[in-house]
PDB file of N, CA, C and O in Angstrom:
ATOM      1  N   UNK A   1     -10.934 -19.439  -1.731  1.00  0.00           N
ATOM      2  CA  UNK A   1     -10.371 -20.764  -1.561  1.00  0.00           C
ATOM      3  C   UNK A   1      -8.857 -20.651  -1.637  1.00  0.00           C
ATOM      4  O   UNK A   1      -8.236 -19.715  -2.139  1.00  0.00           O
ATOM      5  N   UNK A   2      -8.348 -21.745  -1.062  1.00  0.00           N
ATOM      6  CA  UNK A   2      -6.652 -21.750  -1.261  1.00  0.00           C
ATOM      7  C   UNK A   2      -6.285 -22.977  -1.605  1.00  0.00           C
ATOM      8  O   UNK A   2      -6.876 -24.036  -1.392  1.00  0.00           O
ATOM      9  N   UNK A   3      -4.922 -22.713  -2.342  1.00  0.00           N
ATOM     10  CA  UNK A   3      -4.577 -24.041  -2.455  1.00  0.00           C
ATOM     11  C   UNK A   3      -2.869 -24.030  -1.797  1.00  0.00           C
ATOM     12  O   UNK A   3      -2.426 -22.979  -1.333  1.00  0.00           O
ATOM     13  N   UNK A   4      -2.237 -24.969  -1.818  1.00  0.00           N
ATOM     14  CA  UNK A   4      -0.910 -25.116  -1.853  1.00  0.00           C
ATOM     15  C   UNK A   4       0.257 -25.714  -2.619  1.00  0.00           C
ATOM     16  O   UNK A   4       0.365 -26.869  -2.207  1.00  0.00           O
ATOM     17  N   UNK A   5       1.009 -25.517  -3.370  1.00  0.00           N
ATOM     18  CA  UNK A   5       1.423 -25.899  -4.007  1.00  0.00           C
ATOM     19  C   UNK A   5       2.993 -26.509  -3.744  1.00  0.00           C
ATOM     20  O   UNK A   5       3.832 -25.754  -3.253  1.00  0.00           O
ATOM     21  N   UNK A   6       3.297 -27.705  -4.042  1.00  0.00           N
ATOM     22  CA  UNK A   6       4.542 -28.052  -3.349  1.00  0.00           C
ATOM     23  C   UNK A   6       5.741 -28.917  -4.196  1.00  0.00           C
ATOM     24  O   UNK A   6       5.884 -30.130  -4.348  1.00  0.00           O
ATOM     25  N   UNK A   7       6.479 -27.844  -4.643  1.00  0.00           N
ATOM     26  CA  UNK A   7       7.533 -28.126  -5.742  1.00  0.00           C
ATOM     27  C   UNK A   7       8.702 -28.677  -5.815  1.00  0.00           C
ATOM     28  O   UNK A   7       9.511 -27.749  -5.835  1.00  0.00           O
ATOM     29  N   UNK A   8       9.376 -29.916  -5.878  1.00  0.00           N
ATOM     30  CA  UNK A   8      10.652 -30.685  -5.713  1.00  0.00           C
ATOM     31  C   UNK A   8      11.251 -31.102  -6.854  1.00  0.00           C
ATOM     32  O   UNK A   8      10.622 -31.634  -7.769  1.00  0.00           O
ATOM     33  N   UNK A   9      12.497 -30.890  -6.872  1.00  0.00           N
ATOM     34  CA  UNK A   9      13.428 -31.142  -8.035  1.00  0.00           C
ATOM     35  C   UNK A   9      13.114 -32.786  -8.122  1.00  0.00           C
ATOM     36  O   UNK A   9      13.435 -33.465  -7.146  1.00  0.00           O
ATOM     37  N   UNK A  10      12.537 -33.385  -9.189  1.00  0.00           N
ATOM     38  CA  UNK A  10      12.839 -34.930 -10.010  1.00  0.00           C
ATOM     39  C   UNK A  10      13.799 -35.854  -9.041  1.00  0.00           C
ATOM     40  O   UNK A  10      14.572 -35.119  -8.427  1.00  0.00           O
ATOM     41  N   UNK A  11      13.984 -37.264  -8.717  1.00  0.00           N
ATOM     42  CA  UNK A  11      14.849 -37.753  -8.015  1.00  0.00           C
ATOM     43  C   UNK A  11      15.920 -37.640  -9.026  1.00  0.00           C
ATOM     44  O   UNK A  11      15.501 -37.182 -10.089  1.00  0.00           O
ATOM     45  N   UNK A  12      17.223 -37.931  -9.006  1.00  0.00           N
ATOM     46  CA  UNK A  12      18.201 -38.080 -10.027  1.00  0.00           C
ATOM     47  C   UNK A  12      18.806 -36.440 -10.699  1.00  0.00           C
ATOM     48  O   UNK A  12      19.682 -36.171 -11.520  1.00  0.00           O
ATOM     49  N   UNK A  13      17.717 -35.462  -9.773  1.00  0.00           N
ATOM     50  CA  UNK A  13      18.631 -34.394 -10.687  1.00  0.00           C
ATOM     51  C   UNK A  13      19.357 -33.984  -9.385  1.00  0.00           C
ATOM     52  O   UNK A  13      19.285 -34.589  -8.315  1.00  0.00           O
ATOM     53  N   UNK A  14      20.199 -32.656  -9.685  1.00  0.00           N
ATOM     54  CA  UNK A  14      21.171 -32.479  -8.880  1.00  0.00           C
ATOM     55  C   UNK A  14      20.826 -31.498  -8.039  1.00  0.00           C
ATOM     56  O   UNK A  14      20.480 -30.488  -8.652  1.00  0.00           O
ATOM     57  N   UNK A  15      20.781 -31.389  -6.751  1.00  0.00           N
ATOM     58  CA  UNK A  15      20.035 -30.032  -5.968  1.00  0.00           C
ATOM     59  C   UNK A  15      21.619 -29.668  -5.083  1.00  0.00           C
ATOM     60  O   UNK A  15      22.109 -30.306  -4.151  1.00  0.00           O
ATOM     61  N   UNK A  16      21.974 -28.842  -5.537  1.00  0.00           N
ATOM     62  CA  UNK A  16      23.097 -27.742  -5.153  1.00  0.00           C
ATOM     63  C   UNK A  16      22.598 -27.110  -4.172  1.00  0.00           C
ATOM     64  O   UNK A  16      23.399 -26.851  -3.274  1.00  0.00           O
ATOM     65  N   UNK A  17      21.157 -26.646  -3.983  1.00  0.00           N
ATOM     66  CA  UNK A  17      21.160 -25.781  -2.578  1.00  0.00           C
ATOM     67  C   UNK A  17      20.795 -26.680  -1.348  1.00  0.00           C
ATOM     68  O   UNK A  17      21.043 -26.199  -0.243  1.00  0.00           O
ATOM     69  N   UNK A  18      20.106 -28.218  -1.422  1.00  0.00           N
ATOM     70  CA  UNK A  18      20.155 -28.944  -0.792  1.00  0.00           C
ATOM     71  C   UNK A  18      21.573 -29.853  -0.026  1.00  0.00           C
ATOM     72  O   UNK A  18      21.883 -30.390   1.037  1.00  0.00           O
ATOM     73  N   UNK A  19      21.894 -29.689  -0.831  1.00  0.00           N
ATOM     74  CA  UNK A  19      23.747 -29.726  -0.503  1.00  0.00           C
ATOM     75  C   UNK A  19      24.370 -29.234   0.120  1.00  0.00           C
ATOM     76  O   UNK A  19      25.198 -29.731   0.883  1.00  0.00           O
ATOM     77  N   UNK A  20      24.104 -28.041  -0.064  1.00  0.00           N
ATOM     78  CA  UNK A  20      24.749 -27.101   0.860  1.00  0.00           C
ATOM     79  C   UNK A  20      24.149 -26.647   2.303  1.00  0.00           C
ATOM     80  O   UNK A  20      24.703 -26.241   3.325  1.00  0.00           O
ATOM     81  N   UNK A  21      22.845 -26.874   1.978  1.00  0.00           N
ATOM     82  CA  UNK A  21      22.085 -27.314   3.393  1.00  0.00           C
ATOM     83  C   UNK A  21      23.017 -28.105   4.098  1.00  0.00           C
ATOM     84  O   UNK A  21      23.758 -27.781   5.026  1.00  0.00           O
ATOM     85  N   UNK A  22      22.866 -29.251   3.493  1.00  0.00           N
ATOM     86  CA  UNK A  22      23.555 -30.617   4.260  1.00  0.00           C
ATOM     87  C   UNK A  22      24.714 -30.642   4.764  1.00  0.00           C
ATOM     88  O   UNK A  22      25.084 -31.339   5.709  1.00  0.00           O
ATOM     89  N   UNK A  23      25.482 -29.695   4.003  1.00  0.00           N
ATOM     90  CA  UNK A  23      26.841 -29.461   4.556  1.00  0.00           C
ATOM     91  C   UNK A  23      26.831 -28.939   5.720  1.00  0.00           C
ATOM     92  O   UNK A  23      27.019 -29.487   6.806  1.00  0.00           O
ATOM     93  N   UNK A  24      26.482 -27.263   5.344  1.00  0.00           N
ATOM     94  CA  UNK A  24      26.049 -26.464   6.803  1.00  0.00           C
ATOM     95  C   UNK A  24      25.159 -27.256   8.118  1.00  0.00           C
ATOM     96  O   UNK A  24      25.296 -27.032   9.321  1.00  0.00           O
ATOM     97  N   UNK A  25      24.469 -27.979   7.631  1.00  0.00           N
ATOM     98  CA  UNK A  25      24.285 -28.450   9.262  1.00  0.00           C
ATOM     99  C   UNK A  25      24.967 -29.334   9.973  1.00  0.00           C
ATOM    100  O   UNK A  25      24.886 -29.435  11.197  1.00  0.00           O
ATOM    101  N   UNK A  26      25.907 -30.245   8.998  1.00  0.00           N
ATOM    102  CA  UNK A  26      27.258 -31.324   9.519  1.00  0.00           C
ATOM    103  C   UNK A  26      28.121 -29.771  10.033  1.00  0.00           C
ATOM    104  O   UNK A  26      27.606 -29.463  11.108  1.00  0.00           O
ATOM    105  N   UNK A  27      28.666 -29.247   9.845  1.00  0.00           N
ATOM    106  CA  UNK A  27      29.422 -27.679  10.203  1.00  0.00           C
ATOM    107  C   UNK A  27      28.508 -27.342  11.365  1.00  0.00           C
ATOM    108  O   UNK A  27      29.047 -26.594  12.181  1.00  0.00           O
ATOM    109  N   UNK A  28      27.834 -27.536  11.521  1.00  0.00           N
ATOM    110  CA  UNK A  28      26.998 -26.526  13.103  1.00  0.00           C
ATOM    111  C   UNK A  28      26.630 -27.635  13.842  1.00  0.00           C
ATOM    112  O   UNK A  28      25.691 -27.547  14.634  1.00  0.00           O
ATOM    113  N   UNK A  29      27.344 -28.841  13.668  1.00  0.00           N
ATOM    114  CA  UNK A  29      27.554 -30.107  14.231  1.00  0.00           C
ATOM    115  C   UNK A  29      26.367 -30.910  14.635  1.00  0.00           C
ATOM    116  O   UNK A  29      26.324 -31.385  15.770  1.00  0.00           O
ATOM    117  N   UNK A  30      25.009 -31.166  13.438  1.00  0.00           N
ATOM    118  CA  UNK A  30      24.420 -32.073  13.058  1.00  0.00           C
ATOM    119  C   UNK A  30      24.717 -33.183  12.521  1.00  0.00           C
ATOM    120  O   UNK A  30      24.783 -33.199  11.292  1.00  0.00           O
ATOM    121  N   UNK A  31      24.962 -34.335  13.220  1.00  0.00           N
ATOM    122  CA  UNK A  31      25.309 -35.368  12.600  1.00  0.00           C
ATOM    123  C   UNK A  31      24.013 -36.902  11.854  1.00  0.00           C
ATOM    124  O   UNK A  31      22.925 -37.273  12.295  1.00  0.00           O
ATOM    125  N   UNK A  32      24.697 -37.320  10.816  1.00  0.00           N
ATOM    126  CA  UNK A  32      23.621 -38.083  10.543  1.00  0.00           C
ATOM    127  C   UNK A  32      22.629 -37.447   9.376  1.00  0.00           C
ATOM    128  O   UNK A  32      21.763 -38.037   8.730  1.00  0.00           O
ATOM    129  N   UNK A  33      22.935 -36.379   9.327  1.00  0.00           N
ATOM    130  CA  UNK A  33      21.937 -35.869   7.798  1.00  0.00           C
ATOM    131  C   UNK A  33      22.941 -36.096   6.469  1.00  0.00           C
ATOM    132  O   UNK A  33      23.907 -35.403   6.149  1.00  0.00           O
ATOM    133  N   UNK A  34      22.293 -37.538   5.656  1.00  0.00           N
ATOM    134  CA  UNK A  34      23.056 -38.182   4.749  1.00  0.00           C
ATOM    135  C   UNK A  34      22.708 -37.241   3.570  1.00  0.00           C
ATOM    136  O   UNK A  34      23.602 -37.001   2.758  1.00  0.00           O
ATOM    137  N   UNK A  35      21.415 -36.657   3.399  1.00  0.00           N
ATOM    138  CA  UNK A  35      20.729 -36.075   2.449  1.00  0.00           C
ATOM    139  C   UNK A  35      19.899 -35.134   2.856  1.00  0.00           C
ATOM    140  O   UNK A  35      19.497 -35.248   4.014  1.00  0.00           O
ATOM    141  N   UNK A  36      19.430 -33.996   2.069  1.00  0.00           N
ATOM    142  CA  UNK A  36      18.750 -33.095   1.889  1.00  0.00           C
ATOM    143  C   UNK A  36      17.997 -32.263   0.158  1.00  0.00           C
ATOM    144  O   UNK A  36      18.603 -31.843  -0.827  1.00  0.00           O
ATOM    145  N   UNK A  37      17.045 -32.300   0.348  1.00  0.00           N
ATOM    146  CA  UNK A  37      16.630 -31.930  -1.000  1.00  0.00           C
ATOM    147  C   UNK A  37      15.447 -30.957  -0.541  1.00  0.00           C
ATOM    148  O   UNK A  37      14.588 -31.243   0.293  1.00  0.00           O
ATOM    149  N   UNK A  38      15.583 -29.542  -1.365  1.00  0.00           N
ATOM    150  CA  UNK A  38      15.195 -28.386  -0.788  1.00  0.00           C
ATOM    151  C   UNK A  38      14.123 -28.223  -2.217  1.00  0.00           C
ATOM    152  O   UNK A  38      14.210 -28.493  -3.415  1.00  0.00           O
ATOM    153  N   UNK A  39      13.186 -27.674  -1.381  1.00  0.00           N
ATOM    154  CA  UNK A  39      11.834 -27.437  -2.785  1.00  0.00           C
ATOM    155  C   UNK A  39      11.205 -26.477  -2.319  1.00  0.00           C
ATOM    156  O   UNK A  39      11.378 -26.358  -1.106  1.00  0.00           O
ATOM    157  N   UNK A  40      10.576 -25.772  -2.747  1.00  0.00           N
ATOM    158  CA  UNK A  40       9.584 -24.415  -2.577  1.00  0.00           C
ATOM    159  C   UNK A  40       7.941 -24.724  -2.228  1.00  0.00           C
ATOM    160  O   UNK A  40       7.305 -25.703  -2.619  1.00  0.00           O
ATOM    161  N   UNK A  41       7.431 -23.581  -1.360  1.00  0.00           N
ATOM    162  CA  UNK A  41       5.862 -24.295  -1.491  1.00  0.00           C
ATOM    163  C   UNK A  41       5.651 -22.833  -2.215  1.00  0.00           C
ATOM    164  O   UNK A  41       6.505 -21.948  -2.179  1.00  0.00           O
ATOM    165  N   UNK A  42       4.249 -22.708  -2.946  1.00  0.00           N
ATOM    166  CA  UNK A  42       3.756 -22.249  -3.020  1.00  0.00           C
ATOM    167  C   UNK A  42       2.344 -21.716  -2.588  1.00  0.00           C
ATOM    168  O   UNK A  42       1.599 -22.329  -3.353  1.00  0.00           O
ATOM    169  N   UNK A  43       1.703 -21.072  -1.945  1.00  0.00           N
ATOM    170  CA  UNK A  43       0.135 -20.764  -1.825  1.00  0.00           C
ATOM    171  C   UNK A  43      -0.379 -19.575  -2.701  1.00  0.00           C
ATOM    172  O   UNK A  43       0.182 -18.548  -3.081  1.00  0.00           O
ATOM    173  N   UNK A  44      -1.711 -20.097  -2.900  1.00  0.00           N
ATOM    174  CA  UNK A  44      -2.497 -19.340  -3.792  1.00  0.00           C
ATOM    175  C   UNK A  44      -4.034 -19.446  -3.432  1.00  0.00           C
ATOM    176  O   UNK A  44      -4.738 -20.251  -2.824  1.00  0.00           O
ATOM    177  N   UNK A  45      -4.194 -18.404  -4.012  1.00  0.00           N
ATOM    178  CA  UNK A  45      -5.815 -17.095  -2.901  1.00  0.00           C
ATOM    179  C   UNK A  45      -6.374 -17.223  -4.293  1.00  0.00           C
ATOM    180  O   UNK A  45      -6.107 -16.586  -5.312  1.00  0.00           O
ATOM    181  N   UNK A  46      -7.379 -18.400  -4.035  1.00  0.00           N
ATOM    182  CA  UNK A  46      -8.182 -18.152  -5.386  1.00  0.00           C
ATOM    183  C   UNK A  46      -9.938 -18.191  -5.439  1.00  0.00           C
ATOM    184  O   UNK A  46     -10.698 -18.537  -4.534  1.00  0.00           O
ATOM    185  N   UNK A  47     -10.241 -17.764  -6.674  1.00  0.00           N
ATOM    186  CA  UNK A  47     -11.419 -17.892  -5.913  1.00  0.00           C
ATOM    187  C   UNK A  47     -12.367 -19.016  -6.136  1.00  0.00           C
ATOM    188  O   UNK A  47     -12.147 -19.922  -6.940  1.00  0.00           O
ATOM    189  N   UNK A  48     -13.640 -18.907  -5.246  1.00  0.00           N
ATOM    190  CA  UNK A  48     -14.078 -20.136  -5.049  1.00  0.00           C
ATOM    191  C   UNK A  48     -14.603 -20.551  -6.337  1.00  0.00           C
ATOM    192  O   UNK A  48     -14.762 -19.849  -7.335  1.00  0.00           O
ATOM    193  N   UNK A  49     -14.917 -22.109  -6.140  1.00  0.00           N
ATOM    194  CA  UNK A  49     -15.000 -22.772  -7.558  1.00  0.00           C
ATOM    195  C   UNK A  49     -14.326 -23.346  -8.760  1.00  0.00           C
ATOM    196  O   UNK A  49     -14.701 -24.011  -9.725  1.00  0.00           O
ATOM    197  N   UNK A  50     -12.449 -22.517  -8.076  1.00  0.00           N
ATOM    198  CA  UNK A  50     -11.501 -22.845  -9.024  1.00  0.00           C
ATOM    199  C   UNK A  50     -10.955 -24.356  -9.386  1.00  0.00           C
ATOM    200  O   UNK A  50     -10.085 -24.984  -8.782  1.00  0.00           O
ATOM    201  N   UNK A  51     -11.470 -24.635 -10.177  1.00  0.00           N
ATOM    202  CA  UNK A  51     -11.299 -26.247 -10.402  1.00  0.00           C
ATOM    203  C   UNK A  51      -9.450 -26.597  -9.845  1.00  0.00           C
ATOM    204  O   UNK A  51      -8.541 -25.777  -9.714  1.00  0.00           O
ATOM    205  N   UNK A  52      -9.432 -27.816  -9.665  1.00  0.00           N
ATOM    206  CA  UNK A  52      -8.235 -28.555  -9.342  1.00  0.00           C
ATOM    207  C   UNK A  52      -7.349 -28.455 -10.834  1.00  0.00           C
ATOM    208  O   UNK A  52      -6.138 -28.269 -10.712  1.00  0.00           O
ATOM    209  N   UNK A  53      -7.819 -28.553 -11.999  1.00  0.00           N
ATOM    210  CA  UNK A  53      -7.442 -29.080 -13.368  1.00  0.00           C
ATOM    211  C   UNK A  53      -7.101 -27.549 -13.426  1.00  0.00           C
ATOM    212  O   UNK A  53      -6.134 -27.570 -14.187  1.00  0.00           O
ATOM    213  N   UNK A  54      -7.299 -26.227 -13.089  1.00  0.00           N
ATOM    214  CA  UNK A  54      -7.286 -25.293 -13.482  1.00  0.00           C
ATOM    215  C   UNK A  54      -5.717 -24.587 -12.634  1.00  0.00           C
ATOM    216  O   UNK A  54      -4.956 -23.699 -13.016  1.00  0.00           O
ATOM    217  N   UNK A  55      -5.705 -25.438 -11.382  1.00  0.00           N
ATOM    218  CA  UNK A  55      -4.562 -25.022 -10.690  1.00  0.00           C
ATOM    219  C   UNK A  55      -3.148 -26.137 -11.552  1.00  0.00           C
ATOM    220  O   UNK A  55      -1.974 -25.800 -11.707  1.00  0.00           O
ATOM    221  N   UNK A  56      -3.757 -27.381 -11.948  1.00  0.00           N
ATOM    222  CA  UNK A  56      -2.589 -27.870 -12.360  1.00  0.00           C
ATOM    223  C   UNK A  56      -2.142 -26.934 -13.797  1.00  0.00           C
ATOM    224  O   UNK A  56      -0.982 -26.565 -13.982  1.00  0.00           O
ATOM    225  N   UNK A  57      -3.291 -26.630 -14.762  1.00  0.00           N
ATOM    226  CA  UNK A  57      -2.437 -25.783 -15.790  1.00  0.00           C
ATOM    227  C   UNK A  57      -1.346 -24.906 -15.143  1.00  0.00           C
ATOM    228  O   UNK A  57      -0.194 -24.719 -15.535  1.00  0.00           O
ATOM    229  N   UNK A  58      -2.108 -24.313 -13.838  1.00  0.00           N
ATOM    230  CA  UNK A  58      -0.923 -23.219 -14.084  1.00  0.00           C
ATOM    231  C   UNK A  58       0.747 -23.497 -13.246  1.00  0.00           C
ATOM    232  O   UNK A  58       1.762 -22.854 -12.978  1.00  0.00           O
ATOM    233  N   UNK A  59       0.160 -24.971 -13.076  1.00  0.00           N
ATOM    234  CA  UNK A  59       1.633 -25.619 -12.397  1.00  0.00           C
ATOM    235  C   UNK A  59       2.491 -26.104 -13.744  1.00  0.00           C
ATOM    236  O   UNK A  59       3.697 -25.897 -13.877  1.00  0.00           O
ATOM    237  N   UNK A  60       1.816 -26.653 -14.523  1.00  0.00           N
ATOM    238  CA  UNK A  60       2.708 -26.858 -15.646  1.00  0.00           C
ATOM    239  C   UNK A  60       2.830 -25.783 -16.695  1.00  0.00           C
ATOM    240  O   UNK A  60       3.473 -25.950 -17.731  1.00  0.00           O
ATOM    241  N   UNK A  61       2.215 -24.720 -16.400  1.00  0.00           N
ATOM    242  CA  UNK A  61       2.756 -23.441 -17.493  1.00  0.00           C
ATOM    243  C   UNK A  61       3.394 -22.642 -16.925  1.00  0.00           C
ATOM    244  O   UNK A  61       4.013 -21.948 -17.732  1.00  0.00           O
ATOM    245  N   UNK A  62       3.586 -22.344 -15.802  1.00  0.00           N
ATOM    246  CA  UNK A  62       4.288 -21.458 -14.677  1.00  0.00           C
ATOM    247  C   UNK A  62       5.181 -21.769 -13.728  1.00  0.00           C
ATOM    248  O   UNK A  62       6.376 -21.484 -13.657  1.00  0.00           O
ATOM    249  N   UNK A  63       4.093 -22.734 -12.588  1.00  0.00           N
ATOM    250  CA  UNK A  63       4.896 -23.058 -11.280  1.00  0.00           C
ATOM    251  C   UNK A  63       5.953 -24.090 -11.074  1.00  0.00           C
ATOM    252  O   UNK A  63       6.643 -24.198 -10.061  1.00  0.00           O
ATOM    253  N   UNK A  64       6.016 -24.964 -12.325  1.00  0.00           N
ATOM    254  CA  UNK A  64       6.921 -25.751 -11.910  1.00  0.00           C
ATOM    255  C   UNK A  64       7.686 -25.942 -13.518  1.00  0.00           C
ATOM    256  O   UNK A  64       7.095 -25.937 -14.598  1.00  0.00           O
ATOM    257  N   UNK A  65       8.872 -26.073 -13.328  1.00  0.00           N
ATOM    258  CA  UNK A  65       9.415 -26.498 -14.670  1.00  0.00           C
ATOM    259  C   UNK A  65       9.654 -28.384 -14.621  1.00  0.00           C
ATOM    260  O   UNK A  65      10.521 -29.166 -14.232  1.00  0.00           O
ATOM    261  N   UNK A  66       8.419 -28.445 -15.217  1.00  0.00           N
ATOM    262  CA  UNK A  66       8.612 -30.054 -15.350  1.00  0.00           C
ATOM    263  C   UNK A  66       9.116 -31.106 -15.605  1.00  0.00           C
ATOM    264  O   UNK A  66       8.948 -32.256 -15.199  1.00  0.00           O
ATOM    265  N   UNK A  67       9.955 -30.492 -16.538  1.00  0.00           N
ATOM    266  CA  UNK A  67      11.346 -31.201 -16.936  1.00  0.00           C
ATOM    267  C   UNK A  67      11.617 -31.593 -15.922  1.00  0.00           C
ATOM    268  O   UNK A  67      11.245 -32.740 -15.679  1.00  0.00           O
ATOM    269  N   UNK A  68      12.320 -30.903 -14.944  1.00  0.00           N
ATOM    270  CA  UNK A  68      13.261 -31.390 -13.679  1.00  0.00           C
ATOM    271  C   UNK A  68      12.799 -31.419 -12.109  1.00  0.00           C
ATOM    272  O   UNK A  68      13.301 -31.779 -11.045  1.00  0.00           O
ATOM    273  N   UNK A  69      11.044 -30.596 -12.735  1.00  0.00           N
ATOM    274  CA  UNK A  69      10.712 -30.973 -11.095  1.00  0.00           C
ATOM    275  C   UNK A  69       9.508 -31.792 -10.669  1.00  0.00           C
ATOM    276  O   UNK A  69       8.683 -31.386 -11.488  1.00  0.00           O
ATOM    277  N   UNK A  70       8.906 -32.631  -9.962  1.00  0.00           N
ATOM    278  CA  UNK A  70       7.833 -32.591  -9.540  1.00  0.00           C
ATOM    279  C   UNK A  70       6.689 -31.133  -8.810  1.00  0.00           C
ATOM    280  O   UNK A  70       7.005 -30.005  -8.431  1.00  0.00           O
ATOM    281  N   UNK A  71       5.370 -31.815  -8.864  1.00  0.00           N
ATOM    282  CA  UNK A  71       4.375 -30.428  -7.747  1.00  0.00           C
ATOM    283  C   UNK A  71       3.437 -31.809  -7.082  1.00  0.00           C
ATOM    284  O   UNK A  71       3.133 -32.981  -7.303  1.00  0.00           O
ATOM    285  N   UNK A  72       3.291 -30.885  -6.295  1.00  0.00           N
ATOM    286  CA  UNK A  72       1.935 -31.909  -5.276  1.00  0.00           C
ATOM    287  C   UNK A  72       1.257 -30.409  -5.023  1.00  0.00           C
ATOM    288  O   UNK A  72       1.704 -29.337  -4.613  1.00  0.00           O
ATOM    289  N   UNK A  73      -0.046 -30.872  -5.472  1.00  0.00           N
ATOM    290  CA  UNK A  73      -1.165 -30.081  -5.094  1.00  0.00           C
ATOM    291  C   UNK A  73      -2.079 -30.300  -4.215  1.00  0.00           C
ATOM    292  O   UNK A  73      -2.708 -31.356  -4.272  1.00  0.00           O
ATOM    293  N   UNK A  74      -2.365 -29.281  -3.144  1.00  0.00           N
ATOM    294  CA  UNK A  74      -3.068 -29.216  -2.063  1.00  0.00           C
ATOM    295  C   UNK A  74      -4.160 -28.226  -1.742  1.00  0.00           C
ATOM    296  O   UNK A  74      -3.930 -27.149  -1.193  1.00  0.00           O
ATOM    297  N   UNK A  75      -5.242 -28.596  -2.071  1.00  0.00           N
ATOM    298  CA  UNK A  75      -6.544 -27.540  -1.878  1.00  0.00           C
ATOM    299  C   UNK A  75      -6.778 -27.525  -0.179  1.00  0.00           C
ATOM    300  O   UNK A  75      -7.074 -28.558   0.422  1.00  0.00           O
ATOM    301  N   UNK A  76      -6.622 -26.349   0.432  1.00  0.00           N
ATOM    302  CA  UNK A  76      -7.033 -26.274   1.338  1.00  0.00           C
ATOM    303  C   UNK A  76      -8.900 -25.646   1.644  1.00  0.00           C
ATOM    304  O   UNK A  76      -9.348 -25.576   2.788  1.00  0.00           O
TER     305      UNK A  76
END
């Protein structure tokens, strides 16, 4: 089984590499991108039967630092 895992910094915190996204594409003369906020996915090869509750532990002990980020979980 797989799942996907999809990790974004909290609204209100500060994303520095999303920024700099945003910059660089106003510079390569994209106009109109007011914002950008950059997050990671994760996938994971697990095996079958692996409960949903079993992928969120390891989003809040591992994959995501919760403090400052959200996850959205996706069983494929």
């Amino acid at each position: 089984m797989k799942a996907r895992v999809h990790v974004m910094l909290k609204n209100g915190v500060l994303d520095p590499q999303g920024e700099a996204v945003r910059h660089a594409l106003g510079s390569l003369g994209f106009e109109g991108v007011s914002g950008v906020r950059q997050g990671k996915v994760i996938e994971l090869d697990l095996a079958d039967g692996t409960s949903e509750a079993t992928i969120t532990q390891m989003c809040e002990k591992l994959l995501a630092n919760t403090v400052i980020e959200s996850y959205k979980v996706e069983v494929l």
